[in-house]
C-alpha positions in Angstrom: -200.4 73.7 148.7 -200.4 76.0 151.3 -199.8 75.5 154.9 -199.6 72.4 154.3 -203.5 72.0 153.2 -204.2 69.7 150.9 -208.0 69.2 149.3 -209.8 66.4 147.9 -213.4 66.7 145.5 -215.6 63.4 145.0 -218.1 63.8 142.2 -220.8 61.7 143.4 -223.8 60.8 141.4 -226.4 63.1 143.3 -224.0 65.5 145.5 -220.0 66.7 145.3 -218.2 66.7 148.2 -215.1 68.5 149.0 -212.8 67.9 152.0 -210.1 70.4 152.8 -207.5 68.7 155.1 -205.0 69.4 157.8 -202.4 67.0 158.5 -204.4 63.6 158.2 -207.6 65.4 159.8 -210.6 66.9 157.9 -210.4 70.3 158.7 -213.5 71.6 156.1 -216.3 69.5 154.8 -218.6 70.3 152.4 -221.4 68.8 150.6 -223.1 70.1 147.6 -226.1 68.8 146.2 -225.5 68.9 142.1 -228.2 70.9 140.7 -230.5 69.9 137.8 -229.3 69.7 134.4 -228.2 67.1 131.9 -224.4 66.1 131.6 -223.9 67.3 128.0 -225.5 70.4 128.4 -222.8 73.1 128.1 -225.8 75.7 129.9 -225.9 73.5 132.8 -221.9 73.3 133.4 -221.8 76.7 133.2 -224.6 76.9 136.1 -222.3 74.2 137.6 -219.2 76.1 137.9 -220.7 79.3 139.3 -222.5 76.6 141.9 -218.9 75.2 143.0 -217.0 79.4 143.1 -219.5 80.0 145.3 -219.3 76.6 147.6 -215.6 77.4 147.8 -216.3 81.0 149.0 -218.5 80.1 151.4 -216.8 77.8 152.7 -213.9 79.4 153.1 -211.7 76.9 151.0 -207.7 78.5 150.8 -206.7 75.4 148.8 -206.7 75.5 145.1 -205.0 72.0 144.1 -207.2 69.2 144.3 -207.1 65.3 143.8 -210.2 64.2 142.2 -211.9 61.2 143.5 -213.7 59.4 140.4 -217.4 57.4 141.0 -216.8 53.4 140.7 -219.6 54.0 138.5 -217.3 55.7 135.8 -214.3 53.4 136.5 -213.6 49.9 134.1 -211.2 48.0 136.5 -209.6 44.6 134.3 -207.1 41.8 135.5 -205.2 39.7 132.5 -202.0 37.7 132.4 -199.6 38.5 129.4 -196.5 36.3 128.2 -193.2 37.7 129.6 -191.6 40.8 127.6 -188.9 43.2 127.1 -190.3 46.3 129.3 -190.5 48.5 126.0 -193.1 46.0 124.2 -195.2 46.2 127.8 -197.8 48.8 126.3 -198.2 47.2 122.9 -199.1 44.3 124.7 -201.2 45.9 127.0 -203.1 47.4 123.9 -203.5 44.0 122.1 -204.8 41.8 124.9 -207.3 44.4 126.6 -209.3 44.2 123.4 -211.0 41.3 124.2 -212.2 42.2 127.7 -213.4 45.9 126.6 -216.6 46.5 124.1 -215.0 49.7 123.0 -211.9 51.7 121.8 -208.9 52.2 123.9 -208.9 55.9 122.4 -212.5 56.5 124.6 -210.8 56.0 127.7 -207.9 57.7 130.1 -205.9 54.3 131.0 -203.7 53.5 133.5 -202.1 49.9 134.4 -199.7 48.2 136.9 -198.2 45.2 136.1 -197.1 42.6 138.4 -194.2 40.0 137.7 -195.5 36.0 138.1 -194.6 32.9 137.9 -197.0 30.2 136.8 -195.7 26.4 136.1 -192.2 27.7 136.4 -193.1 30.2 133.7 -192.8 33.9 134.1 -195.7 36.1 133.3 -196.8 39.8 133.7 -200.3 40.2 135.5 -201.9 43.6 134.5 -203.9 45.6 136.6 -205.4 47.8 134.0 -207.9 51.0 135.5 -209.9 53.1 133.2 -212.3 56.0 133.0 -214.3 57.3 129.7 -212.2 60.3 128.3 -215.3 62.5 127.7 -216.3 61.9 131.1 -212.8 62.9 133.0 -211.9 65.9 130.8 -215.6 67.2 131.4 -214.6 66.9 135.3 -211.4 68.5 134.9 -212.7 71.4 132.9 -215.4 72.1 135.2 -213.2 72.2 138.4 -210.7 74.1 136.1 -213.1 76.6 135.2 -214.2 77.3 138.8 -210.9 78.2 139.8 -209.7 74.6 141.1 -206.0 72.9 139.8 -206.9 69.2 139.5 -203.4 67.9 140.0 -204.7 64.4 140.7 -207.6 61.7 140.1 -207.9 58.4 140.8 -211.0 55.8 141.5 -213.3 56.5 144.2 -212.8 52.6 145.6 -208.7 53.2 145.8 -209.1 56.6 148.0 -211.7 54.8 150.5 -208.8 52.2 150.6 -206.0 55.6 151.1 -208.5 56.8 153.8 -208.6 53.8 156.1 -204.8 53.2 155.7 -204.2 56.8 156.7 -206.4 56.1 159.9 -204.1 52.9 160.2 -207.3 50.6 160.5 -205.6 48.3 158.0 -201.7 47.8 157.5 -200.5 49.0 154.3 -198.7 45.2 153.4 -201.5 42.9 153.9 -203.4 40.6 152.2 -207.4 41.9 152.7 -210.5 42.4 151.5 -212.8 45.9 152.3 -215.8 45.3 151.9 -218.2 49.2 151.4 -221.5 48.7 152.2 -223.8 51.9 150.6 -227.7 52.8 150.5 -228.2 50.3 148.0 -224.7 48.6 146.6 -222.3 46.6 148.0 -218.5 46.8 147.1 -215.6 44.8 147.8 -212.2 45.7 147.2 -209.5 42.8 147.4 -206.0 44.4 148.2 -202.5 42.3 148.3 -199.3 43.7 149.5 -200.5 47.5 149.2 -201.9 46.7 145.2 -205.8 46.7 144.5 -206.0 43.8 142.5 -209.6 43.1 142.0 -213.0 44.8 142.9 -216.4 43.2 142.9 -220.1 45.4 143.0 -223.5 44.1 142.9 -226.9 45.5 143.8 -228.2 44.4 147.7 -231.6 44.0 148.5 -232.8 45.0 151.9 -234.1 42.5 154.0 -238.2 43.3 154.4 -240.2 43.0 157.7 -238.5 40.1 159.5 -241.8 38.7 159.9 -241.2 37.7 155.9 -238.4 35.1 157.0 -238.6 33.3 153.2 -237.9 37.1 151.9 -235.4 37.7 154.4 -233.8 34.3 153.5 -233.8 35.1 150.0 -231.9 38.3 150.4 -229.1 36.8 152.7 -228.4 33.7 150.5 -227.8 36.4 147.6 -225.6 38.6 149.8 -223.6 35.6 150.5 -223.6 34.1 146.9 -222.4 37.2 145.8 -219.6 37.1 148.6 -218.6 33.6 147.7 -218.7 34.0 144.3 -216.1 37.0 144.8 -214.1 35.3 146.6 -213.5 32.1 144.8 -212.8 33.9 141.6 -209.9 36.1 143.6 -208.8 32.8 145.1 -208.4 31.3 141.3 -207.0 34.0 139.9 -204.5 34.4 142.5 -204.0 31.7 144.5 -204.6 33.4 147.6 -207.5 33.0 150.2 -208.7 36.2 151.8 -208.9 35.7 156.1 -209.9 38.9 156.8 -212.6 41.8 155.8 -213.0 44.9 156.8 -216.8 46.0 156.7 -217.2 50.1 156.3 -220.9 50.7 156.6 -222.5 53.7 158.0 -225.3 51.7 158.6 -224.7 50.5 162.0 -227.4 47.9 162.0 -227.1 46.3 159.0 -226.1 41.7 159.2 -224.0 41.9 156.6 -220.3 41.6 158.8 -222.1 38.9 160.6 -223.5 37.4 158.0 -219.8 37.1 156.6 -218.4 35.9 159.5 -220.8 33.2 160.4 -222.0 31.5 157.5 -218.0 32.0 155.4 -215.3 31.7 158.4 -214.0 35.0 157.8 -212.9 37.4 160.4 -214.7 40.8 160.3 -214.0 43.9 161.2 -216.5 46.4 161.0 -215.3 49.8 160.3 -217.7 53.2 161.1 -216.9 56.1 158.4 -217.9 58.7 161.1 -214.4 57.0 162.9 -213.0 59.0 159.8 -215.5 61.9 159.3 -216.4 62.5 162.3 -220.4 63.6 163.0 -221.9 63.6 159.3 -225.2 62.7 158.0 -225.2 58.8 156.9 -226.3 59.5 153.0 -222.8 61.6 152.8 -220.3 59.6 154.9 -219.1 57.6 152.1 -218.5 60.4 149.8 -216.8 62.2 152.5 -214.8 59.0 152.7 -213.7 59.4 149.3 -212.9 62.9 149.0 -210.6 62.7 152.2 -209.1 59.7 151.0 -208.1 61.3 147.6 -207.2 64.1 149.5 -204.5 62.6 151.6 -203.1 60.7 148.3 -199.4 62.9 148.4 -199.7 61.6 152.6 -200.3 58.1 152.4 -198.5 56.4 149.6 -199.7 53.1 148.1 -197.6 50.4 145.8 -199.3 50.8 143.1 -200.9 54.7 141.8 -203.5 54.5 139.4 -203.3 58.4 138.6 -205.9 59.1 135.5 -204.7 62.8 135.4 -201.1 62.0 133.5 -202.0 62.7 129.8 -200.7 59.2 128.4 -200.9 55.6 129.3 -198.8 55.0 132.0 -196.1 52.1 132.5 -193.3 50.5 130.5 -190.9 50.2 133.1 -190.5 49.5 137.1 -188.8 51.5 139.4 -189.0 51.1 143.4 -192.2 48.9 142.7 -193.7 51.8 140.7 -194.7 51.3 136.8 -193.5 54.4 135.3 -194.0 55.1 131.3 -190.7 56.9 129.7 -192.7 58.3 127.3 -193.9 60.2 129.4 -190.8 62.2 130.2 -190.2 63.1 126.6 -190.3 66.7 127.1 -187.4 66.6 130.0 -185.3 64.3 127.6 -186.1 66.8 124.3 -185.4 69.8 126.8 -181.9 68.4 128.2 -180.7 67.3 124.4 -181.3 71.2 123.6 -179.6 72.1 126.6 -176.5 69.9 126.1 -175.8 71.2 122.6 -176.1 74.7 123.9 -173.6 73.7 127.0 -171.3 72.3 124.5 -171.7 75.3 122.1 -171.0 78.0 124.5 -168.3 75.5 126.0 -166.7 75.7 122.5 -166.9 79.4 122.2 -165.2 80.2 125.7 -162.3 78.0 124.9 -161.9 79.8 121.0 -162.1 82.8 123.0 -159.7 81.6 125.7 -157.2 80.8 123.1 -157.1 83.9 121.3 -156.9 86.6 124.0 -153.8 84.1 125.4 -152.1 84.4 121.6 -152.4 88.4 122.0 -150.7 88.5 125.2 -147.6 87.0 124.5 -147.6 88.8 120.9 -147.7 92.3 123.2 -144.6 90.9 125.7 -142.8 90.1 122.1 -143.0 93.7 121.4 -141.9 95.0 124.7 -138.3 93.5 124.3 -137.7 95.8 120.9 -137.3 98.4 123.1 -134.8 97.5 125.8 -132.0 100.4 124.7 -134.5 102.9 125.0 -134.3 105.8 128.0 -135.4 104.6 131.3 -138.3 107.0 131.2 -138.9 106.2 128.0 -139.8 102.3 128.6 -141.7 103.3 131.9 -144.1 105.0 129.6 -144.2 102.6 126.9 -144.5 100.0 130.0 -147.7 101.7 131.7 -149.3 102.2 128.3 -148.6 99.0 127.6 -149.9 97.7 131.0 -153.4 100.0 130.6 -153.7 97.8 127.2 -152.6 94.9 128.9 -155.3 94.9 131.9 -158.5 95.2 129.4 -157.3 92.0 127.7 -157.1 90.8 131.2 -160.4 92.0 131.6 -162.3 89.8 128.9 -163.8 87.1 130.9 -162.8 83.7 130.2 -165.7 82.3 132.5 -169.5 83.3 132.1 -172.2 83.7 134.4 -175.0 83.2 131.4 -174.7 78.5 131.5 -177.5 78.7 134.3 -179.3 81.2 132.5 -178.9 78.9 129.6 -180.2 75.9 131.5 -182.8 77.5 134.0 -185.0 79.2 131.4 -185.2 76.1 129.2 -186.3 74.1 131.7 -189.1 75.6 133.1 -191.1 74.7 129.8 -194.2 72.9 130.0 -195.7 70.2 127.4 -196.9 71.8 124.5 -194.4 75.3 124.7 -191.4 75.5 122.6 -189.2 78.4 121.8 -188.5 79.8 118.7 -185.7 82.8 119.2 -183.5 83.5 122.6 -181.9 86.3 122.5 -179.2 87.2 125.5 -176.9 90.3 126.0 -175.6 91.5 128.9 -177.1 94.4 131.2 -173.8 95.8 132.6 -169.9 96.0 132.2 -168.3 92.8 131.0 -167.9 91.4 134.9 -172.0 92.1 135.5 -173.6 89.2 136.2 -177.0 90.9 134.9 -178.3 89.8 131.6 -181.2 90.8 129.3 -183.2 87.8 127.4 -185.5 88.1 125.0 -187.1 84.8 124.0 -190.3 84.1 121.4 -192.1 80.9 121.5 -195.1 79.1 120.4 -197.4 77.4 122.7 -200.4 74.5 121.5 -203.3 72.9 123.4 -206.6 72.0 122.4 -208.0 74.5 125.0 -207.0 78.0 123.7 -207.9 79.4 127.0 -205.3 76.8 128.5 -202.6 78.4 125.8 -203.1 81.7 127.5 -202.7 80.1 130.8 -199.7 78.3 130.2 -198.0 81.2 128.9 -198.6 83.2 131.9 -197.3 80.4 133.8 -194.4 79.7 132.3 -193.5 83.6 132.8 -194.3 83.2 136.5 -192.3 79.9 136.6 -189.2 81.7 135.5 -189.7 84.8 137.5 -189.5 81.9 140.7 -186.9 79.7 139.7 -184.5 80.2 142.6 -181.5 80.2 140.3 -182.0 82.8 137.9 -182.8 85.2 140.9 -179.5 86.9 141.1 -179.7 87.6 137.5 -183.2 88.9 136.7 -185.5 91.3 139.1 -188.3 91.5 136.0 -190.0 88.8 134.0 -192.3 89.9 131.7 -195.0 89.3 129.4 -194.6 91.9 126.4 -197.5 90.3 124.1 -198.7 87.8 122.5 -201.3 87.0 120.2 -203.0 83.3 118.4 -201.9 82.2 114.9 -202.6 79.0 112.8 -199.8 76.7 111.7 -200.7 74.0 109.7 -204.7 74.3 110.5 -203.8 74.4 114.7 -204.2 77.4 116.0 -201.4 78.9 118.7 -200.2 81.3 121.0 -197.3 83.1 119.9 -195.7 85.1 123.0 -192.6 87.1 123.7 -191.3 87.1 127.0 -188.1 89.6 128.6 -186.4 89.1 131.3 -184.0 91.5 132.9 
């Protein structure tokens, strides 16, 4: 992003809200009221995307990559133990045991999952922390802020970027065992973090205390704020065998008992926590929200243990690496694109040295000849010696090294998921020494989006055109046509690309 900008977009349930960041600041705010309309009403998302353009233009906004920050209303957050296994069996696992805490298919919902090693009774387990969002719901988010001009590079639930937002104001340490507790116009929220990792979030409904005149009422309300605390609590302490010590209350609703309440009648040490400490000078309805889209903005800033990132296209995991769960799978495309690219290194490795061997063999055949004519006049040999010579120096000439291996390995590797070539052509531009080639290349490229096909082709020429190591060979990358075709009932973009 430029200038180091980066931009976050909360889609609340009445308003968006958009922060645009510089360093760990808000620089931009903006809050958009969503206008009327119902969610599966392709009409209203087109009014939708015309409404956010123009937010963007008016507010200036010079970021176009944003982190989504997802409503807790959309997220399913689960916790389950699973026997110990090899790393590889991790997902099928996964896939067998969440069945029985979700009441609907695994293929409605973008997934994500960090598993935590355990032992119980001297028996290892795997605890998963498994985060979801409805499919339908997230690609409708994504195509909207894609339409409008906006590169969602990231999403993640709203809960985990308030969480991002107070460690990047450092009013929590990053490996500490808490609870944050977010106090809205009418829900409650706590969050229960260990070493870094959200393990567990609780929501319920409050009820505000009437006129304190109504003390039974009021009595009421603050036994069922704190049964709903204590209840939280225990469960966490159960499940994990650890007891929470401290809270931290955010609450733009300065008067509200609630951190009191907490720390009074449980034993728990409160901190409150003002958003405007984060927002600065906002209406109270928004604060939150702004909460959450600077939080999500400042997610490449502030890194957490654990990343619950719903905008990777599979189900992540299968493996660990620096604390991380990372899913191979998901880095297919690199391992298909370096297999292609060895067996072209080794081919044109294979060719050089055939070559090599050959233009060696001719040489000394041409010395063999020279000695059949050592009685022969003086000026005789000299001019059988420099013709000989002038042939001589074009066999020197034939390269035994080539320039084209990073052409060979740069092009290939800008591909995207879903693009694939189908011809390369290479030839050179210049004498035999030039390090200027021409390549023609033909390709296919699939999404379920057609207009995304089109994108991605451009893209991948622009890619090229940028890659630092193919600069000193090409000064033009272009798009000579392309045009959609149907293989197998799937439509595609066929496109043909040169670069010289």
């Amino acid at each position: 992003m430029a200038s180091g900008k980066k931009l976050g977009f909360f889609w609340g349930d009445q308003k968006f809200y958009l922060v645009e960041t510089s360093g760990n600041l808000p620089a931009r705010v903006i809050v958009i009221p969503l206008p009327p309309g119902e969610q599966d009403d392709p009409q209203a998302d087109i009014h939708l995307i015309a409404f956010i353009q123009k937010s963007i233009r008016d507010g200036h906004i010079s970021t176009n990559q944003v982190n989504l920050s997802v409503s807790a209303a959309e997220v399913i957050i689960r916790s389950f133990i699973i026997p110990s296994m090899p790393l590889s069996e991790i997902s099928a696992g996964i896939e067998f045991e969440i069945k029985k805490y979700l009441p609907f298919s695994l293929k409605d919902l973008s997934y994500v999952y960090h598993p935590i090693m355990i032992t119980e009774n001297r028996v290892k387990k795997i605890r998963i922390i498994f985060v979801a969002v409805r499919r339908t719901s997230l690609e409708r988010y994504t195509r909207i802020l894609e339409q409008a001009g906006l590169d969602v590079v990231f999403s993640e639930p709203a809960p985990l970027s308030v969480v991002r937002a107070l460690l990047a104001k450092k009013v929590m340490p990053a490996e500490h065992r808490t609870a944050v507790m977010q106090i809205e116009a009418n829900t409650a929220r706590i969050v229960f973090i260990f070493e870094g990792v959200v393990t567990f979030i609780h929501e319920f409904r409050l009820k505000h205390a009437p006129d304190p005149a109504q003390s039974d009422d009021a009595k009421a309300i603050k036994n069922r704020f704190l049964g709903e605390v204590r209840n939280a609590l225990e469960f966490y302490t159960r499940e994990y065998s650890q007891k929470i010590t401290h809270m931290e209350v955010l609450s733009a609703y300065t008067e509200n008992p609630y951190g009191q309440w907490i720390q009074e009648d449980l034993g728990i040490a409160v901190k409150s926590v003002e958003p405007v400490t984060i927002t600065g000078t906002q209406p109270v309805d928004d604060q939150m929200g702004i909460v959450s889209a600077f939080g999500v903005a400042m997610a490449n800033d502030v890194k957490m243990k654990a990343v619950f990132n719903f905008s990777r296209k599979q189900a992540k995991s299968g493996a660990f690496f620096m604390g991380q769960a990372i899913d191979i799978r998901e880095y297919m495309h690199v391992v298909k694109t370096a297999v292609v690219c060895a067996i072209v290194l080794v081919a044109a490795f294979v060719l050089l040295q055939v070559n090599s061997t050959g233009t060696k063999k001719k040489v000394e055949d041409l010395k063999a000849q020279q000695s059949l004519y050592s009685d022969q006049a003086a000026e005789d040999i000299q001019g059988k010696i420099d013709h000989n010579h002038a042939i001589l120096k074009k066999y020197k000439d034939i390269p035994f090294k080539s320039e084209v291996l990073p052409v060979l390995v740069y092009i290939p590797s800008q591909l995207q998921q879903g693009v694939w070539f189908d011809n390369f052509n290479i030839k050179r531009s210049g004498p035999a020494v030039s390090d200027h080639w021409i390549v023609d290349v033909t390709g296919y490229i699939y999404n379920p989006d057609t207009n995304q096909e089109i994108r991605l082709v451009n893209e991948l020429a622009g890619r090229i055109k940028k890659e630092k190591h193919l600069a000193k060979y090409f000064t033009n990358v272009n798009l000579m046509g392309w045009q959609l075709r149907e293989i197998d009932k799937y439509t595609v973009v066929t496109f043909t690309l040169n670069c010289s």
